[in-house]
Every structure is written in structure tokens, then in C-alpha cells.
N, CA, C and O atoms as a Tinker XYZ file with bonds, in Angstrom:
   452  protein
     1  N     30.601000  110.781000   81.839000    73     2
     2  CA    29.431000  109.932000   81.822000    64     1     3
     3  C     29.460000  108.998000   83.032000    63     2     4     5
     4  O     30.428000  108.239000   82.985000    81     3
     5  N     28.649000  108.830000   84.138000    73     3     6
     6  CA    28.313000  108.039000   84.813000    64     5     7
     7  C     28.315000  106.477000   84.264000    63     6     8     9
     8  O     28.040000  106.238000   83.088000    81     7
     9  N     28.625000  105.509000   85.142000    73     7    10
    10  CA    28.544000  104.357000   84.939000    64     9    11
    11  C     27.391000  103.970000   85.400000    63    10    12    13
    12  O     26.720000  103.142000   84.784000    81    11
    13  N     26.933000  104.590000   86.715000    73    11    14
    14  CA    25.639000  104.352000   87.685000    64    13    15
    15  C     24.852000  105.381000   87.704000    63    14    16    17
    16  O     25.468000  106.431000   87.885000    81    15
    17  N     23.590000  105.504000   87.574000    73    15    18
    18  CA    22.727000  106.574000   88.568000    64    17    19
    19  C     22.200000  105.769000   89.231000    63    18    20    21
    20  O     21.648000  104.714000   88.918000    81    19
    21  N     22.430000  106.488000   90.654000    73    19    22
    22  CA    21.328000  105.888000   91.762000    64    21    23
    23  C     20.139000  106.496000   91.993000    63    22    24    25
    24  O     20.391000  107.698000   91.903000    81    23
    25  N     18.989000  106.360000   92.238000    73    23    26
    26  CA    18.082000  107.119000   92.660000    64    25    27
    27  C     17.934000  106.622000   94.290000    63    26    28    29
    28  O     17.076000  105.741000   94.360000    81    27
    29  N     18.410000  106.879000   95.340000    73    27    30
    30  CA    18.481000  106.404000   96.553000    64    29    31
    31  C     18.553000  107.677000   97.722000    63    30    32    33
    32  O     19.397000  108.552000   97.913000    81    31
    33  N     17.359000  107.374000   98.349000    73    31    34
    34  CA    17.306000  108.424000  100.125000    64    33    35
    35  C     18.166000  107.822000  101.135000    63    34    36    37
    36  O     18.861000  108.452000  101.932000    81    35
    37  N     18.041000  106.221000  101.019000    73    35    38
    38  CA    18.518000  105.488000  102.247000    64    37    39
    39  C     20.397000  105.842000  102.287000    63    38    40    41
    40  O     21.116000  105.305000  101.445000    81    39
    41  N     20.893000  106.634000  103.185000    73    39    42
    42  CA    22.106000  106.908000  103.654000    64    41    43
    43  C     22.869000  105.967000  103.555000    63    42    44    45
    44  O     23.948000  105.935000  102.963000    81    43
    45  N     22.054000  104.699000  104.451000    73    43    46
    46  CA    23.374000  103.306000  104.085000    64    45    47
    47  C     23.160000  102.843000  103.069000    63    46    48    49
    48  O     24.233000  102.292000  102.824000    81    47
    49  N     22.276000  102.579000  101.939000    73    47    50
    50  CA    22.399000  102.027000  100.768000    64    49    51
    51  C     22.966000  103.089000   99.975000    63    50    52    53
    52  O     23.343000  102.539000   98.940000    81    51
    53  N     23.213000  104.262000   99.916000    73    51    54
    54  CA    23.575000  105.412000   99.111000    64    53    55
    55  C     25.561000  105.075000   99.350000    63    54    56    57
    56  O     26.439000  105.149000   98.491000    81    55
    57  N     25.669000  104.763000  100.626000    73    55    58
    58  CA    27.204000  104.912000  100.817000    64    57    59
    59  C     27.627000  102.992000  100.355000    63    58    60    61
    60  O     28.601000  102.632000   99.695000    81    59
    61  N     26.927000  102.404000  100.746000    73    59    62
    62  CA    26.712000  101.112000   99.664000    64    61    63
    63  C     27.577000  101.259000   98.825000    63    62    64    65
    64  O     28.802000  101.331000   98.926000    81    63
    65  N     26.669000  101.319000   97.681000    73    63    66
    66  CA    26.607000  101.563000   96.455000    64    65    67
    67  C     27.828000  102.414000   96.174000    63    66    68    69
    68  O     28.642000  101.826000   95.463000    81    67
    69  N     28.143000  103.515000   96.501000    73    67    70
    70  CA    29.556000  104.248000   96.281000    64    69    71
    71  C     30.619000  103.888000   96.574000    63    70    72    73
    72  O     31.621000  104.084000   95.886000    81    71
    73  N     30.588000  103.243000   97.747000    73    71    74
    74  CA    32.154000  102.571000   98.430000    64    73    75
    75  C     32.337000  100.735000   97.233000    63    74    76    77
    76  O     33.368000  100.221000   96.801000    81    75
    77  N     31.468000  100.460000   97.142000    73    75    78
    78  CA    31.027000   99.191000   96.146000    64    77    79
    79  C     31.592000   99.813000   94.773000    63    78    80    81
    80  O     32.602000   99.326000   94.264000    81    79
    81  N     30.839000  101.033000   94.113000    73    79    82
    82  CA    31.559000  101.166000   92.861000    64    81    83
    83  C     33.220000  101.649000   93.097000    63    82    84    85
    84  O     34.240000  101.323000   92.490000    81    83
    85  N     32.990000  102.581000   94.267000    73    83    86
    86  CA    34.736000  102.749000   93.792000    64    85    87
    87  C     35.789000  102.138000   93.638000    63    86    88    89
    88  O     36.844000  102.396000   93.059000    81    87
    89  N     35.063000  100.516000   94.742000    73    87    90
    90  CA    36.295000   99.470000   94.945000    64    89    91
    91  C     36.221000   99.389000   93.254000    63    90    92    93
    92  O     37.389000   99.104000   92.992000    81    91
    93  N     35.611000   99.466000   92.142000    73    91    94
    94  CA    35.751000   98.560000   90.818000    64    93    95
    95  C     35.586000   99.735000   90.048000    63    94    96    97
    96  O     34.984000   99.532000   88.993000    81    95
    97  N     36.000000  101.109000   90.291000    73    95    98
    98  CA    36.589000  102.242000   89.865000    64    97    99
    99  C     35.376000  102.342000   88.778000    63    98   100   101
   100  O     35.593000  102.660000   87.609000    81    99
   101  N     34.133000  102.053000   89.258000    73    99   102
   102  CA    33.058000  102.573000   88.636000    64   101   103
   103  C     32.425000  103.861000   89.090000    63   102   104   105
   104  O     32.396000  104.110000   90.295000    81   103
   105  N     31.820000  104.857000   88.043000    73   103   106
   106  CA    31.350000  105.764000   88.468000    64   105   107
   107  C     29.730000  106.337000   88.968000    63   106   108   109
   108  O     28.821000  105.901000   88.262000    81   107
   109  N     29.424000  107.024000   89.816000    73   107   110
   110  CA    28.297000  107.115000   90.131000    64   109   111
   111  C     27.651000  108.454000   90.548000    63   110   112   113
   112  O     28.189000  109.259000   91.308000    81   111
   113  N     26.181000  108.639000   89.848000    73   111   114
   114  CA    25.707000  109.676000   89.974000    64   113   115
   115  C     24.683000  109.465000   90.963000    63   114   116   117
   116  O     24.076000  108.394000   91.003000    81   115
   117  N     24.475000  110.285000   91.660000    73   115   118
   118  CA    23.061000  109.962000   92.740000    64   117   119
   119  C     22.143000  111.365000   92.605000    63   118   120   121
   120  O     22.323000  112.530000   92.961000    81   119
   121  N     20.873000  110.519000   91.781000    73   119   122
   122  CA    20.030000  111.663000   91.610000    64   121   123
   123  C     18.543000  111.813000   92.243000    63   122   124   125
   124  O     17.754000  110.878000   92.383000    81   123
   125  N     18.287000  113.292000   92.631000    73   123   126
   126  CA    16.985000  113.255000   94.078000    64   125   127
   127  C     16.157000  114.212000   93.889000    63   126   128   129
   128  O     15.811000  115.141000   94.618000    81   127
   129  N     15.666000  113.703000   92.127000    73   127   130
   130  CA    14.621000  114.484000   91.649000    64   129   131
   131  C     14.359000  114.443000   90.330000    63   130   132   133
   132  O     15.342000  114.527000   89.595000    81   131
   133  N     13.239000  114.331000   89.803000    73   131   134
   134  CA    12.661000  114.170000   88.709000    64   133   135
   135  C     13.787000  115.491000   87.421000    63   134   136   137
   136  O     14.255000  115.044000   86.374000    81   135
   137  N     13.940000  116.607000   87.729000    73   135   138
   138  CA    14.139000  117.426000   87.313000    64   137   139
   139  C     15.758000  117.317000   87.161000    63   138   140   141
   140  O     16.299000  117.684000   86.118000    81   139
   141  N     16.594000  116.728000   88.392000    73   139   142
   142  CA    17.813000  116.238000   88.002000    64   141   143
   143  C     18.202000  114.818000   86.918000    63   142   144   145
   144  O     19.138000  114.541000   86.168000    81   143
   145  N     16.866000  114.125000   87.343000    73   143   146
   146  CA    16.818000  113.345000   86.259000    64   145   147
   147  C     17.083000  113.688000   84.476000    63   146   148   149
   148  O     17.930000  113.336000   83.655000    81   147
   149  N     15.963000  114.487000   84.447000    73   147   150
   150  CA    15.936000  114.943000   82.628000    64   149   151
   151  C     16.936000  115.929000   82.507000    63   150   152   153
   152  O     16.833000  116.661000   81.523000    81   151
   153  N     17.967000  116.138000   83.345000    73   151   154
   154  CA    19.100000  117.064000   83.009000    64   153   155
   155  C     19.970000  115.985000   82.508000    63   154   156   157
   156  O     20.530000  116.255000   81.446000    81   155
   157  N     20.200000  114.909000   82.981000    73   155   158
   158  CA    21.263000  113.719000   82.299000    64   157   159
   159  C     21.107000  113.466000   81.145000    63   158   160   161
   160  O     20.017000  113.274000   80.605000    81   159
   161  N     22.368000  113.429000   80.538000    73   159   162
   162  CA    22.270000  113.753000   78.967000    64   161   163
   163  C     23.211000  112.111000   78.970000    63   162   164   165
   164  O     22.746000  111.202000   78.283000    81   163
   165  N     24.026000  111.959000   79.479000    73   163   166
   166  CA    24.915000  110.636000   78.912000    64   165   167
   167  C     24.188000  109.651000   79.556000    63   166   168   169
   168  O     23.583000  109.963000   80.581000    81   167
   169  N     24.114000  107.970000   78.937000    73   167   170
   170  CA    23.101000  107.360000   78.910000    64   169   171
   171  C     24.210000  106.291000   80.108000    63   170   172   173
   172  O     25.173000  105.676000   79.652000    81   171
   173  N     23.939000  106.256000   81.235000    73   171   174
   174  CA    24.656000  105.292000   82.488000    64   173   175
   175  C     24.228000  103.599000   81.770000    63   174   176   177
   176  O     23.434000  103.244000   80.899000    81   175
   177  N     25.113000  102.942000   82.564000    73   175   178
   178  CA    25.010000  101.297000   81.830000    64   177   179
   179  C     24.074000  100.834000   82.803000    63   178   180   181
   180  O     23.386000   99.953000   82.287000    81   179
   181  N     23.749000  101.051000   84.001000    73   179   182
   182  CA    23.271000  100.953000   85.024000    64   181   183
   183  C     21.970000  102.003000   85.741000    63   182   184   185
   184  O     22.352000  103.020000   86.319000    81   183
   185  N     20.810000  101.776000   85.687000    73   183   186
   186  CA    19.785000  102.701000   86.638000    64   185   187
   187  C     19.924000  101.736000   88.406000    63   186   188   189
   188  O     19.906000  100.511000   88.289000    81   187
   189  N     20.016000  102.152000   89.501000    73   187   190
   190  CA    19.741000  101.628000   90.324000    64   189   191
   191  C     18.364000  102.519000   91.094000    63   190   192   193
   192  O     18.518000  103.729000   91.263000    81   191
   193  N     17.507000  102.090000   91.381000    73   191   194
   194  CA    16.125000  102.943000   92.155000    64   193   195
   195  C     15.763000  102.088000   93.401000    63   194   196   197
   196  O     15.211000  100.989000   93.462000    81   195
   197  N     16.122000  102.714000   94.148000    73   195   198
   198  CA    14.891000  102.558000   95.647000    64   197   199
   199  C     13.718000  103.488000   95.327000    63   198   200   201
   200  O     13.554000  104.699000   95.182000    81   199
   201  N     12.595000  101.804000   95.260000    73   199   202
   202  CA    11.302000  102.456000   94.941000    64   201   203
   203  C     10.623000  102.979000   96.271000    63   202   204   205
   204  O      9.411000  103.185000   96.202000    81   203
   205  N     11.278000  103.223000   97.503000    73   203   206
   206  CA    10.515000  103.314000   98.606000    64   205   207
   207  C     11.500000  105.184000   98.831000    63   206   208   209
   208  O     11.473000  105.803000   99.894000    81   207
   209  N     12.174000  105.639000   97.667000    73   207   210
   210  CA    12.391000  107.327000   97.892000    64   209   211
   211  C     11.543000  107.578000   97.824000    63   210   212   213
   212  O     11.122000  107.907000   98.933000    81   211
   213  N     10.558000  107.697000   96.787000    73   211   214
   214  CA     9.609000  108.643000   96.895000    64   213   215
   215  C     10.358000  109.761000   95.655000    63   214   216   217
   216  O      9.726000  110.750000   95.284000    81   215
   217  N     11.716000  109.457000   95.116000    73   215   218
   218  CA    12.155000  110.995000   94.649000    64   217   219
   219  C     11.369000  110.998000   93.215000    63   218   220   221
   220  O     10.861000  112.058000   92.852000    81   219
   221  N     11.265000  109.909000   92.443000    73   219   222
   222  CA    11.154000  109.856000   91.006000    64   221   223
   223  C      9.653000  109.694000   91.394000    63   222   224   225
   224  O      9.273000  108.781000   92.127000    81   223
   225  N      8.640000  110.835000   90.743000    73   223   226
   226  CA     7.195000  110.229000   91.137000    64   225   227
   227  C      7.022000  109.503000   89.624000    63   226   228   229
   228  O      6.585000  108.352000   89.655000    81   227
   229  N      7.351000  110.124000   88.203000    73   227   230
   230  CA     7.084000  109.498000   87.067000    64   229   231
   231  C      8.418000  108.054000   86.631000    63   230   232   233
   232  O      9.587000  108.096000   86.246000    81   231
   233  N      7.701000  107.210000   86.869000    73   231   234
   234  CA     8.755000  106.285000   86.373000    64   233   235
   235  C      9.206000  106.029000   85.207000    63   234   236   237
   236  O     10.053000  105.162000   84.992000    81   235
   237  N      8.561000  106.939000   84.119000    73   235   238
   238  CA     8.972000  106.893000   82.291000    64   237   239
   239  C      9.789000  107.499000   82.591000    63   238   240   241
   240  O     10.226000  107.745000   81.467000    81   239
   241  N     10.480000  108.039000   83.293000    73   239   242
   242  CA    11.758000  109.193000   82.934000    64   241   243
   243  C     12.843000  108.331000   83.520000    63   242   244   245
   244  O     13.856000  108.537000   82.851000    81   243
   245  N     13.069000  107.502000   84.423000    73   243   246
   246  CA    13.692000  106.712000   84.634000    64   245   247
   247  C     13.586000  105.495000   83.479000    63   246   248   249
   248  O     14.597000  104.792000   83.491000    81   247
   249  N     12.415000  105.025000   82.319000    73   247   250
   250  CA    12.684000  103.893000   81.323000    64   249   251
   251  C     13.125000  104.470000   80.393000    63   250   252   253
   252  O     13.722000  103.718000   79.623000    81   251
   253  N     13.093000  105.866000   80.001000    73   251   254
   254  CA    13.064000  106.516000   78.718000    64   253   255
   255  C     14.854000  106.758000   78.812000    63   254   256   257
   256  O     15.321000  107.718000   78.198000    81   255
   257  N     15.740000  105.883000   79.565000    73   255   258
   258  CA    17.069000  105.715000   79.510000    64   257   259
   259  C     17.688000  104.419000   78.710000    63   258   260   261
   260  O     18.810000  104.279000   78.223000    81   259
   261  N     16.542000  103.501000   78.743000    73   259   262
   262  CA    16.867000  102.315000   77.892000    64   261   263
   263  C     17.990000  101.449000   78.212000    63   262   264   265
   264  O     18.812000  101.031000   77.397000    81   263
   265  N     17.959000  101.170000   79.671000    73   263   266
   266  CA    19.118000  100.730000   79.752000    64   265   267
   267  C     19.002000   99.846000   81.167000    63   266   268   269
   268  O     18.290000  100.425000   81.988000    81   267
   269  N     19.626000   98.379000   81.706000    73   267   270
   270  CA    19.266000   97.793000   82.719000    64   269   271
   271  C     18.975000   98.886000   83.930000    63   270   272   273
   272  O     19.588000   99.880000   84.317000    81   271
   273  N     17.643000   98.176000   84.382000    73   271   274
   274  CA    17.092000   98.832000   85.689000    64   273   275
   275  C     17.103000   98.100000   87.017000    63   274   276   277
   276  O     16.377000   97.105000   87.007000    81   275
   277  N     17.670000   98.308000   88.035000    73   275   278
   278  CA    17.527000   97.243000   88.837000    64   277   279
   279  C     17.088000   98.314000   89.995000    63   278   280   281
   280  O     17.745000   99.247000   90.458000    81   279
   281  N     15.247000   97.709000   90.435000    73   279   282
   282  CA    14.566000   98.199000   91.790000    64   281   283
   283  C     14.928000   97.512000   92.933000    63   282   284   285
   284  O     15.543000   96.447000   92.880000    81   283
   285  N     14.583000   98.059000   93.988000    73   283   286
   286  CA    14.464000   97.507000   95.428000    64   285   287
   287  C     13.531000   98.092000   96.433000    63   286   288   289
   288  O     13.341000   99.307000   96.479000    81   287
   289  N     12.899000   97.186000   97.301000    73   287   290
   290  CA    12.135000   97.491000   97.917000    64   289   291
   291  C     12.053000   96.518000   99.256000    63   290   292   293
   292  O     12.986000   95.722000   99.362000    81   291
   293  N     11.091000   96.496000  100.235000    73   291   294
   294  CA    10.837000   95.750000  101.058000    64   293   295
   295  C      9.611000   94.710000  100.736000    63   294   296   297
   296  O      8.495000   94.980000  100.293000    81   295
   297  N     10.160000   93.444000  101.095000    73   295   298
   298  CA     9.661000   92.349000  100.743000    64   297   299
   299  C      8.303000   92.045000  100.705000    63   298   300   301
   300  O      7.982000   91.121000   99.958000    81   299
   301  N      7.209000   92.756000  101.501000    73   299   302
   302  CA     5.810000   92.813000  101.735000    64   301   303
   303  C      5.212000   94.245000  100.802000    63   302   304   305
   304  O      4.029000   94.575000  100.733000    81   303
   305  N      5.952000   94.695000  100.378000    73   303   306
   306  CA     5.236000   95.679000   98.977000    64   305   307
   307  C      4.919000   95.000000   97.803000    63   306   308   309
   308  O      5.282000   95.258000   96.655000    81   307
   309  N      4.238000   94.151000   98.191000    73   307   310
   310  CA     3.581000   93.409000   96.712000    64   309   311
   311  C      2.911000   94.553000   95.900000    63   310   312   313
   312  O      3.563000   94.619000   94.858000    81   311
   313  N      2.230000   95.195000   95.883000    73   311   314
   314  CA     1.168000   96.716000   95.492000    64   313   315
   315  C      2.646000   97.461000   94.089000    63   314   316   317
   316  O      2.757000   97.424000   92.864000    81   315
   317  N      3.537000   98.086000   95.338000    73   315   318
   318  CA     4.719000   98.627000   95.047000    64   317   319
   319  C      5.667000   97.839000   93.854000    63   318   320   321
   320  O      6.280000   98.533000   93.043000    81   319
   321  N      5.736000   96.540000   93.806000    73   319   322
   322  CA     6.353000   95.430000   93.336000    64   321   323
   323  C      5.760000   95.219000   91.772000    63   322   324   325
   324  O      6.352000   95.209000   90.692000    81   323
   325  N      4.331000   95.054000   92.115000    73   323   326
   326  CA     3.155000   94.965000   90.654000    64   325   327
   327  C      3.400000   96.490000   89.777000    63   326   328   329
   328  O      3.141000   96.694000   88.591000    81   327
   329  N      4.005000   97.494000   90.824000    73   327   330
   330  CA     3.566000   98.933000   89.322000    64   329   331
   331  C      4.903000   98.526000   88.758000    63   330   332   333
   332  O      4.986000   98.584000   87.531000    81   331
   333  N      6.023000   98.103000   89.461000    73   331   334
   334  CA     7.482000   98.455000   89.083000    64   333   335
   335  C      7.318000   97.466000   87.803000    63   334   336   337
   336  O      7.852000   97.898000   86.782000    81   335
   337  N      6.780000   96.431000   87.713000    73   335   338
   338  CA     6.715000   95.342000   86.817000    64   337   339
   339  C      5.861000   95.664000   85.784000    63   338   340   341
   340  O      6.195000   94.925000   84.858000    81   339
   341  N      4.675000   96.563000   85.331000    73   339   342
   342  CA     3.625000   97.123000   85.027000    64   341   343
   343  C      4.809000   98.189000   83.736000    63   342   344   345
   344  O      4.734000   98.412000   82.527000    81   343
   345  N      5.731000   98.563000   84.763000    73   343   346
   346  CA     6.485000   99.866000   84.090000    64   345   347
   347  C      7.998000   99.008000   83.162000    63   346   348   349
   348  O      8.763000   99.481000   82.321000    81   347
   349  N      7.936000   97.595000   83.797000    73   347   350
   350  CA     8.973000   96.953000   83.065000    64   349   351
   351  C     10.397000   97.183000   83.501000    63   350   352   353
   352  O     11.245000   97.312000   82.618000    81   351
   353  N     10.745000   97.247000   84.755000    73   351   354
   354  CA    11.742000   97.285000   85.206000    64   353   355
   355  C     12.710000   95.932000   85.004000    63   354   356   357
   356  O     12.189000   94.864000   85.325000    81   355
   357  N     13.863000   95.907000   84.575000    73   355   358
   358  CA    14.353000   95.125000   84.526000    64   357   359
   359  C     14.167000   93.729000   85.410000    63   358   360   361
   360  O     13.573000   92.704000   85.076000    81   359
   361  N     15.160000   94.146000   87.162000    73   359   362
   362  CA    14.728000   93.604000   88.348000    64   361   363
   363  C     14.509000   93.999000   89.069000    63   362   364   365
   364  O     15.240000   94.943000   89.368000    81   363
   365  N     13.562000   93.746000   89.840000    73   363   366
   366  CA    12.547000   94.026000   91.133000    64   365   367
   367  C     13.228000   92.984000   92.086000    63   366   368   369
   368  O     13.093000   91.777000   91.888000    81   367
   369  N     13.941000   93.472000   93.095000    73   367   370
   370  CA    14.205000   93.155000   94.242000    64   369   371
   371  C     14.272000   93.077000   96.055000    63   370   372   373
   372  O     14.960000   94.047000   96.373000    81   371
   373  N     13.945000   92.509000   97.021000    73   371   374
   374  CA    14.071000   92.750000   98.233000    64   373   375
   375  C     15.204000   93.023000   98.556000    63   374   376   377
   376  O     16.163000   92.324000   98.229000    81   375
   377  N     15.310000   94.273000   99.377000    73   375   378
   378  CA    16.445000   95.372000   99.435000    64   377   379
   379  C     17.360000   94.407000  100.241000    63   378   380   381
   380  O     18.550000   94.620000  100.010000    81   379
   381  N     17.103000   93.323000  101.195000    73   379   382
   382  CA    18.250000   91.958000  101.573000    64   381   383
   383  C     19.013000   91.576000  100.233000    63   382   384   385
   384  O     20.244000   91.557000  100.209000    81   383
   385  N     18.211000   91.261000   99.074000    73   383   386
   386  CA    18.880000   90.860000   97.807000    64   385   387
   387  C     19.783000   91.672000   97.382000    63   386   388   389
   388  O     20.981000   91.397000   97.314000    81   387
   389  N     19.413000   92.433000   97.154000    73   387   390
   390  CA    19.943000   93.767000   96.190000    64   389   391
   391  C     21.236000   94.029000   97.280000    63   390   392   393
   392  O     22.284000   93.953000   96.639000    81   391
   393  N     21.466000   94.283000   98.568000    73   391   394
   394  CA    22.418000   94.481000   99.470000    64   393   395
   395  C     23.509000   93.194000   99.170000    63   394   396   397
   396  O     24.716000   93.412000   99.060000    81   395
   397  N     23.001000   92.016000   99.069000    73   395   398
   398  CA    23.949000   90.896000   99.381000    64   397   399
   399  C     24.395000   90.710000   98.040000    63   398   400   401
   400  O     25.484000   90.170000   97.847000    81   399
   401  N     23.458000   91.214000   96.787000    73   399   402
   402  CA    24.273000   90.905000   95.435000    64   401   403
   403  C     24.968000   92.600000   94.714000    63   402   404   405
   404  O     25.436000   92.968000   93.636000    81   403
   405  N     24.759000   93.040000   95.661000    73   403   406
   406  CA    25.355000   94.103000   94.788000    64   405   407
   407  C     26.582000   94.218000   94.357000    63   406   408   409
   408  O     26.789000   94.843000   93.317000    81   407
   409  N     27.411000   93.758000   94.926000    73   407   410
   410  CA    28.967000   93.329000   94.490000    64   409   411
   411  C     29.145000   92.439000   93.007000    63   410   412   413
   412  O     29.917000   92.610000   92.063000    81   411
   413  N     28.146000   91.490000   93.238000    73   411   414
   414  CA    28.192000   91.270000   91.800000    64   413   415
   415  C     27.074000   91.705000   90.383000    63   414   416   417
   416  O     27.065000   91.132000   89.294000    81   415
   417  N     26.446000   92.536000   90.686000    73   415   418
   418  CA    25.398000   93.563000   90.249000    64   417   419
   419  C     27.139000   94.406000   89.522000    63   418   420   421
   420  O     27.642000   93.755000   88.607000    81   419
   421  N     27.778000   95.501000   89.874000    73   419   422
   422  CA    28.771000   95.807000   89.744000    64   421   423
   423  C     29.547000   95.277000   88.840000    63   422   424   425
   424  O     29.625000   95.619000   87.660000    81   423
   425  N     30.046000   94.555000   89.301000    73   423   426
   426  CA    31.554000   93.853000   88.610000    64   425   427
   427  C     30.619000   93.134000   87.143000    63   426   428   429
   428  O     31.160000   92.928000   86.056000    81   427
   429  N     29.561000   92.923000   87.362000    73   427   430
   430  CA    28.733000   92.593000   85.864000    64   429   431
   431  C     29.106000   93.961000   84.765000    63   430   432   433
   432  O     29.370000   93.829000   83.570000    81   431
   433  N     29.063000   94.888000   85.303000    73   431   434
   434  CA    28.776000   96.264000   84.800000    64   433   435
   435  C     30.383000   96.131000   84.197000    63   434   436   437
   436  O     30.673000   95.939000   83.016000    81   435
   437  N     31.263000   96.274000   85.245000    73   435   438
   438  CA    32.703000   96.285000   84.903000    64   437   439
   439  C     33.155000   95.266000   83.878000    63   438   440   441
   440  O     34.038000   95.691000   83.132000    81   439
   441  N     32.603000   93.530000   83.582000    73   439   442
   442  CA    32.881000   93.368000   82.883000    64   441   443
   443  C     32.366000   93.345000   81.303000    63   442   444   445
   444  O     32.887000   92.672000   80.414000    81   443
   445  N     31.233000   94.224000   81.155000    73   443   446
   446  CA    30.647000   94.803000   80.179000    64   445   447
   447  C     31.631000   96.182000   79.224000    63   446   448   449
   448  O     31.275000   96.765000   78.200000    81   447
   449  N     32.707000   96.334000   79.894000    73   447   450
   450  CA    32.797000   97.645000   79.268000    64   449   451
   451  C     34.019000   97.404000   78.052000    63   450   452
   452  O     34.352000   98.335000   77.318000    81   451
């Protein structure tokens, strides 16, 4: 069972996020498609989504996990910002945020278990 799914295109936030969980021996799935999505059967403690992939076009398949969601995006996607909130994403963040807190985004996770 994954600790993380990422839904992430961006190369440096993808290696982020992996070199980040491994320091705290968390695990992570990175998924780049609707269809890899509904194959996940174990429920991750963690969704992470860059809403600017493009991979997930339905965002119920990403809520229908029930479980903290944390988005990111660029700071002038207000449009982008209003659906993610519409769909009830946990947090909606500027991808500066989400970069500078992700370390402790993480170790939250780690001390949950």
C-alpha cells in the first residue's frame, strides 16, 4: 500500500516528492492517468495532485479515495483554484507553498501512522 499517490508531470516536483518521502521512508506511487487511477485498490494516507497535469481529467476519482488531498498550482489560476474548491479538495496551494512545506506535509503523514 502506498503512503502517497502523486498525480504529478512536473519532473522536479515528481523527484521532490520522492527524494522527500524516502528521506522519512515513506512510500510513493506516481500515477499518469485516470485509468491507473481506478486500478488502486489500497486507500494512500495522502493524495498529492498538480492541477496544472492535465492527467486526471475527472476529479471524483481522485475524491472517491476519502482521504487528505493536497493541490497545487500557480498562483494566478484563480478559475483553476475555484473548481479545485467546488470539488472540495482538502488544500489548494501555490506550487512556492507546497515546495517549501512539503517536508512538513510528510513528516505529518509519518507521524500519523
Amino acid at each position: 500500500m502506498p503512503d502517497i499517490i502523486a498525480i504529478v508531470r512536473d519532473v522536479f516536483f515528481a523527484a521532490k516528492i520522492k527524494e522527500t518521502a524516502n528521506q522519512l521512508n515513506l512510500s510513493v506511487l506516481f500515477i499518469y492517468d485516470n485509468k491507473e487511477l481506478q486500478e488502486v485498490k489500497d486507500k494512500p494516507k495522502l493524495i498529492i495532485f498538480d492541477l496544472n497535469s492535465n492527467l486526471i481529467e475527472n476529479f471524483n476519482l481522485i475524491k472517491e479515495f476519502n482521504v487528505r488531498t493536497i493541490c497545487y498550482l500557480s498562483h494566478t489560476q484563480i478559475d483553476l483554484r475555484e473548481k479545485a474548491l467546488e470539488y472540495g479538495f482538502n488544500e489548494i496551494m501555490p506550487k512556492s507553498k507546497f515546495s517549501f512545506e512539503l517536508p512538513n506535509i510528510l513528516k505529518s503523514l509519518q507521524n500519523n501512522q
